[in-house]
N, C-alpha and C positions, 0 to 999 in steps of 0.2 A: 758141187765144185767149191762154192765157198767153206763149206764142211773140212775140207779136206786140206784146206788155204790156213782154218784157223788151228786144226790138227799142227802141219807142220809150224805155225807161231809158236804152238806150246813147248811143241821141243825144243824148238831153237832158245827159247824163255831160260828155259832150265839149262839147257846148257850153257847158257850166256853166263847165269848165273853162279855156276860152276867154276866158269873159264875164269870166272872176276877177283874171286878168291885166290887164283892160284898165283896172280899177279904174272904172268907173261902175258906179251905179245900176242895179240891174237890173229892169225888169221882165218878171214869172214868171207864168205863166198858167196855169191849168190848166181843163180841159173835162170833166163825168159826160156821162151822157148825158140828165139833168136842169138839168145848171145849168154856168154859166161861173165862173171866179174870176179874179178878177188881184191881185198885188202889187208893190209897188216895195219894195223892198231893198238895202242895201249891197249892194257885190262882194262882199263876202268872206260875205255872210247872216246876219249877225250880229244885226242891226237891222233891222226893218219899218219904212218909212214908209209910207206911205199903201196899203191894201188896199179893194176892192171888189168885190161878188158876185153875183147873182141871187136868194142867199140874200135880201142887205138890202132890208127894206122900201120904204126907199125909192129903191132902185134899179130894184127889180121893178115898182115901181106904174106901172100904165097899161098895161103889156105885157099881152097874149094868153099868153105861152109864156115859159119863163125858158129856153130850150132851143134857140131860133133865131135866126136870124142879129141882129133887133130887140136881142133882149136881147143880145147881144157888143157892139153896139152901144153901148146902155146903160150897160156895165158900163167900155166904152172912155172915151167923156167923163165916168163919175164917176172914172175913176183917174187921168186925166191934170188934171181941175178938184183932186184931194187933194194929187197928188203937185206941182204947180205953185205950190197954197197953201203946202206945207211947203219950197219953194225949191228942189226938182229940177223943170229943165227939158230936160233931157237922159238917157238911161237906154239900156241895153243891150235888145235884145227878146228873151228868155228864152220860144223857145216849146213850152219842156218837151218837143221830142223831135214833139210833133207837127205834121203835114205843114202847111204857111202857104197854105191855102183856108178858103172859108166860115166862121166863128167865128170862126177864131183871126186871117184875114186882115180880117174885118168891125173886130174887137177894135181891130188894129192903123190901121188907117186911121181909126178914131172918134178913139184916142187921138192920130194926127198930129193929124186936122182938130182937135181940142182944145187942141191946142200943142205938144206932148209935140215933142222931135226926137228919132229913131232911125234 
C-alpha cells in the first residue's frame, strides 16, 4: 500500500513540475476514500483561489454519498462557479498523481461543462 501511495507522489511530482512552468492556475484535486477536494491555485502554490469539497455543506447537500462519482460532480460545478467568480477561466488540471477515470474524470468534465477551459 505504501508502495503504491509513493508511486502516485512521483507522478503528481512531475507533473506539478510541469504545471509550474506553464504559469497558470492550477487546479489540484485530491480523493480519501470518503470525500473529493479540489483547489485552484497559482503556479507557483503560493496563493488559493477558490477551494471546494464534499466536506462543505453546501456542496454535499442533496447527495446520497460524498464518495461517488454525484459528488466529483458536485464538487466540479462549485470550483469552476468560485474559480470563474474570482476571474480565472482557464487553469492547469493538477490530478495529483491519480489515474484520470471515475471521480477525478467526473470532476473534470463537471468543471468544463461549468466553463472552466483545460
Amino acid at each position: 500500500m505504501k508502495d503504491k501511495n509513493i508511486a502516485r507522489l512521483r507522478r503528481a511530482r512531475k507533473t506539478r513540475a510541469r504545471i509550474a512552468r506553464g504559469e497558470k492556475p492550477r487546479l489540484s484535486i485530491f480523493r480519501s476514500g470518503r470525500h473529493i477536494y479540489a483547489q485552484v491555485m497559482t503556479a507557483t502554490g503560493d496563493r488559493t483561489i477558490a477551494t471546494a469539497s464534499t466536506v462543505q455543506s453546501n456542496v454535499s447537500e442533496g447527495l446520497k454519498s460524498t464518495s461517488n462519482r454525484d459528488a466529483a460532480v458536485a464538487v466540479g460545478k462549485s470550483i469552476a462557479e468560485r474559480a470563474l467568480a474570482e476571474g480565472v477561466n482557464e487553469v492547469a488540471f493538477d490530478r495529483s498523481g491519480f489515474k484520470y477515470h471515475g471521480r477525478v474524470k467526473s470532476l473534470a468534465d463537471a468543471a468544463r461543462e461549468a466553463g472552466l477551459k483545460f
